[in-house]
C-alpha positions in Angstrom: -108.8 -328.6 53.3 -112.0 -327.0 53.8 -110.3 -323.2 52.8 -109.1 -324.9 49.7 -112.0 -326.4 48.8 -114.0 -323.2 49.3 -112.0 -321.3 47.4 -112.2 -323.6 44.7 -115.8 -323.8 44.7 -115.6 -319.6 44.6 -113.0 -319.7 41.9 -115.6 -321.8 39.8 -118.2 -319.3 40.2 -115.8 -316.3 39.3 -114.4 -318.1 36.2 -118.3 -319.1 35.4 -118.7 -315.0 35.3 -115.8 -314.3 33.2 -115.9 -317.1 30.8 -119.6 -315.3 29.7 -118.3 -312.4 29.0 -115.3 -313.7 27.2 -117.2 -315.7 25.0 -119.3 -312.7 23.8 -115.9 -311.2 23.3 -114.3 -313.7 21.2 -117.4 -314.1 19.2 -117.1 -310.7 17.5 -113.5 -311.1 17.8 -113.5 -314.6 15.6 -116.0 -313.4 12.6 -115.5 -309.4 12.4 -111.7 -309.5 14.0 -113.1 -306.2 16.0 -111.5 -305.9 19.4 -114.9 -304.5 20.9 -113.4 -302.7 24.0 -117.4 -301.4 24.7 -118.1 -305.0 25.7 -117.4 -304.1 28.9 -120.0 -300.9 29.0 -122.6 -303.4 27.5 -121.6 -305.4 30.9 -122.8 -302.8 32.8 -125.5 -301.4 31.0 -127.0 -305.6 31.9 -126.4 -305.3 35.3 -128.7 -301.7 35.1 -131.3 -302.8 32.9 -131.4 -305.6 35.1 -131.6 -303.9 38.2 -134.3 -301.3 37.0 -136.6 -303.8 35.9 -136.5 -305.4 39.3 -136.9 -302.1 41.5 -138.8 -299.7 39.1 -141.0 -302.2 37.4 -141.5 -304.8 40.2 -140.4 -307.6 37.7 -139.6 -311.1 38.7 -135.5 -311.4 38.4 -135.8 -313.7 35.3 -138.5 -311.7 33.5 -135.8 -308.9 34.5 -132.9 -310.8 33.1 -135.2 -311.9 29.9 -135.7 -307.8 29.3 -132.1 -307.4 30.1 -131.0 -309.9 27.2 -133.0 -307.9 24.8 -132.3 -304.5 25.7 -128.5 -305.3 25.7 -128.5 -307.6 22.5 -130.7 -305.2 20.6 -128.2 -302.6 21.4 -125.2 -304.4 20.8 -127.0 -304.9 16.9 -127.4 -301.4 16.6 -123.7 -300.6 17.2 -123.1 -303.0 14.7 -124.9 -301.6 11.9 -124.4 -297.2 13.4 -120.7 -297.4 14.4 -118.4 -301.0 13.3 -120.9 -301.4 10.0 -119.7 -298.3 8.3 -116.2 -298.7 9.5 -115.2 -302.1 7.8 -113.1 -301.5 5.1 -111.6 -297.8 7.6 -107.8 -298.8 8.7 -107.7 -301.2 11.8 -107.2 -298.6 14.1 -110.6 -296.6 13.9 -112.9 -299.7 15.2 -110.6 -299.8 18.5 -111.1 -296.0 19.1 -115.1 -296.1 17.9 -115.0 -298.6 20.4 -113.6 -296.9 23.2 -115.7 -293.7 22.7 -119.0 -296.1 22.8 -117.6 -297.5 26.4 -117.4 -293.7 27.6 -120.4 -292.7 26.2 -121.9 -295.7 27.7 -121.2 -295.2 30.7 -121.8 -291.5 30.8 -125.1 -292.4 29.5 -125.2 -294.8 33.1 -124.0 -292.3 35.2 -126.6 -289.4 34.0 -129.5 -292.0 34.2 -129.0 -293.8 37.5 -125.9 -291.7 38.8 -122.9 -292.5 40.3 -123.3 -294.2 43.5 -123.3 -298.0 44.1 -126.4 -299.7 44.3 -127.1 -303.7 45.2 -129.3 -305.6 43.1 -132.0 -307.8 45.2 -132.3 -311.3 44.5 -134.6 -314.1 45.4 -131.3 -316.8 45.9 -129.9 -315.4 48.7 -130.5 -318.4 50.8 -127.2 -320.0 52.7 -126.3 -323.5 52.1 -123.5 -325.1 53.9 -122.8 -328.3 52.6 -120.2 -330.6 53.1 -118.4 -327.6 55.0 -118.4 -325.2 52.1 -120.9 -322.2 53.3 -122.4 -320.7 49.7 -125.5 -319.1 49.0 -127.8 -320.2 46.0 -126.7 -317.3 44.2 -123.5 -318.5 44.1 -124.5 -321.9 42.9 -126.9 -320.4 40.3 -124.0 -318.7 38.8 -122.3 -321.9 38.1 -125.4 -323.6 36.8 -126.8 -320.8 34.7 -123.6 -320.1 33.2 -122.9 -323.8 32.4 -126.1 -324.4 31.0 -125.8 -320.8 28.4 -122.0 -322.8 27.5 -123.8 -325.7 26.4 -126.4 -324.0 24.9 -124.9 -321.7 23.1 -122.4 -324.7 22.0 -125.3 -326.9 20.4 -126.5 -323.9 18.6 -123.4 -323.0 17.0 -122.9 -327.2 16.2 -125.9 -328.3 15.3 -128.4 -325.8 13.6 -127.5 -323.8 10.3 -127.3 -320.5 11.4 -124.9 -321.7 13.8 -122.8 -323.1 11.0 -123.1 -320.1 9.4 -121.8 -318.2 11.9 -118.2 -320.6 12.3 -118.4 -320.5 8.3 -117.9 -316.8 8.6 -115.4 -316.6 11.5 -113.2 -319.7 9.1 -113.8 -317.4 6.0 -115.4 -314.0 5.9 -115.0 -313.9 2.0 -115.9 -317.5 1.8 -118.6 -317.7 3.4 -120.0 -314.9 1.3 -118.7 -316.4 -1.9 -121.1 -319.2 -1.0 -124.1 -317.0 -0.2 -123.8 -316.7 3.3 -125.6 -312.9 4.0 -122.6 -311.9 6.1 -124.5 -308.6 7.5 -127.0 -310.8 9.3 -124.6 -313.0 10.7 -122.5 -310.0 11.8 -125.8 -308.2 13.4 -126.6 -311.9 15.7 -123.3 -311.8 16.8 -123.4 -308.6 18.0 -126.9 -309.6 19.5 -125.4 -312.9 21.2 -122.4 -311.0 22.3 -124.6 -308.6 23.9 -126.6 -311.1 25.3 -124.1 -313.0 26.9 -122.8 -309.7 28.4 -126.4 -309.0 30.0 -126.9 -312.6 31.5 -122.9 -312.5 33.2 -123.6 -309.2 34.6 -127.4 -310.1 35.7 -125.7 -313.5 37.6 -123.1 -311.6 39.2 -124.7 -308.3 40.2 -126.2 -309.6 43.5 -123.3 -310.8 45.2 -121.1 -307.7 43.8 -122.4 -303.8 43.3 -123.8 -301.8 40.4 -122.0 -299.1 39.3 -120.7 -296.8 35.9 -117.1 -298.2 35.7 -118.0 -301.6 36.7 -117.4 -303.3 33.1 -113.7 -301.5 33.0 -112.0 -304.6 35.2 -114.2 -307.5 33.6 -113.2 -306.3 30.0 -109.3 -305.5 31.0 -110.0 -309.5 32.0 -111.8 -310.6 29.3 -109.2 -309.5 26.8 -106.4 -311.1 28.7 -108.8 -314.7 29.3 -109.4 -314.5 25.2 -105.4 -313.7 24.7 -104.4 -316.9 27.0 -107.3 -318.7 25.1 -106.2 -318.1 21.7 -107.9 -315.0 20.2 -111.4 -316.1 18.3 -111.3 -319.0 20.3 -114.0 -320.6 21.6 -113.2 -323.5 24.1 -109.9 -321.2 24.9 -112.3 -318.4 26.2 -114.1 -321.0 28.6 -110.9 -322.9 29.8 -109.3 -319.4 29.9 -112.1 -318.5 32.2 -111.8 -321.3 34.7 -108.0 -320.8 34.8 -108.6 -317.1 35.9 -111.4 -317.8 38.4 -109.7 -320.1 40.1 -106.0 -318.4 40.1 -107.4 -315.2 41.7 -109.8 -317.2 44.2 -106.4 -319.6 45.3 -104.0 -316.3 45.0 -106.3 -313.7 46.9 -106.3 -316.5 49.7 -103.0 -318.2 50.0 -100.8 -315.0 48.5 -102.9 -311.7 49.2 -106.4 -310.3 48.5 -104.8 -306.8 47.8 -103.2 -308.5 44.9 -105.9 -310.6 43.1 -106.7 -308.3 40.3 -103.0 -308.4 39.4 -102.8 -312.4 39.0 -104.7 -312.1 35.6 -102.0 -310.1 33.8 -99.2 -312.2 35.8 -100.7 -315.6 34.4 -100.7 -313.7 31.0 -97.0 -313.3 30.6 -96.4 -316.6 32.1 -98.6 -318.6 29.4 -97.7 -316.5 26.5 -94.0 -317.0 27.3 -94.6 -320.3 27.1 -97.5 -320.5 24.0 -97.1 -317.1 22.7 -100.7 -317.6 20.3 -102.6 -319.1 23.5 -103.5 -322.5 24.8 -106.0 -322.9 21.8 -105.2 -320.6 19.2 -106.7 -321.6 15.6 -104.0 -322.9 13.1 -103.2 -320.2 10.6 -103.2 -317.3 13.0 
């Protein structure tokens, strides 16, 4: 009993990682209907900024994490406006490949400016905590916590303040929304900017109690497309539940089935769900 309810508890923090990331995913996803495959490169390029704020410029981890967002959302505006900007009205096809060039030049970029070798990222939560007979360390738990609280968060600003609204206006209606004077640039640019932000904080929360490296956002975003897919692409609440359900299937399947297989379960669960809901557990009506 105490196994399964460790696992559970790891499972949460897992799906509390990849829930983050899908979100920033489905967010460009649901107003620009732009599979960003960098997302993953942006990731990484969190977990570095991150890192070298901490070690290089002796910052306290959440001034680090604070520089982190910015860097990371500032850059995730400017490949809105330098790469997907000009390519809007382009055939579907050129966004996906722009997108996968930025990812490899991204993490080129990584390896030339920090190399190639793993690195750990410090962190003042490494206490352990056993509790109840789960053994955790507050890193773990701040994972949960942090992530839970960006959820809500990020759910109240997109329900209760107007640029919120305008932001779902545009993902229900691109024309629409401009139609009714909605400036549909700006709302593209601070989703790229919350996207990228969202990238920074999962990889800054998860960093300690994994490794930094260049090809570390290639697994999260093979993940993140499949959590958004069994979610319902552009959806919201089906990127967070998708999360959960893909945290907590590896944690239970790497432990009761095999840890060699873990990384396979995500693709598994796909074809299991889809056969069953083929647009995803919450997939909008009129997609």
């Amino acid at each position: 009993m105490e196994i399964l309810i460790q696992q559970l508890f790891n499972g949460l923090t897992i799906g509390s990682v990849y829930s983050l990331v899908a979100l920033g995913l489905t967010l460009v996803y649901g107003i620009l209907h732009i599979p960003n495959f960098a997302h993953g490169a942006l990731y990484m390029l969190g977990g570095y900024i991150t890192l070298t704020m901490m070690t290089s410029a002796g910052l306290h981890y959440w001034l680090a994490i604070f520089v982190s967002i910015l860097v990371v959302g500032l850059t995730g505006v400017l490949l809105e406006r330098l790469v997907f900007h000009p390519l809007r009205h382009a055939p579907p096809i050129h966004d996906k490949i722009a997108a996968i060039g930025i990812l490899l030049f991204l993490e080129a970029f990584a390896q030339f400016v920090w190399g190639a070798d793993y690195q750990s990222m410090p962190t003042p939560y490494d206490k352990v905590i056993n509790l109840f007979g789960i053994t955790f360390t507050s890193q773990r738990l701040l994972i949960i916590v942090s992530a839970i609280a960006v959820m809500i968060l990020l759910y109240l600003f997109l329900k209760k303040t107007f640029i919120g609204s305008t932001i779902i206006a545009m993902a229900q209606n691109r024309e629409g929304a401009n139609l009714v004077g909605i400036n549909t640039n700006k709302v593209a640019m601070l989703t790229f900017m919350i996207s990228g932000a969202l990238a920074a904080i999962a990889c800054s929360l998860a960093a300690p109690i994994n490794l930094v490296f260049p090809g570390m956002g290639h697994l999260v975003i093979l993940k993140a497309f499949v959590i958004i897919i069994l979610g319902g692409m552009g959806s919201i609440p089906g990127a967070i539940v998708g999360g959960y359900i893909l945290g907590f299937s590896e944690s239970l399947g790497a432990t009761y089935v095999s840890n060699d297989y873990k990384d396979i379960i995500a693709f598994v669960l796909l074809v299991i769900i889809l056969s069953v809901k083929p647009t995803g557990l919450f997939a909008k009506e009129g997609r």
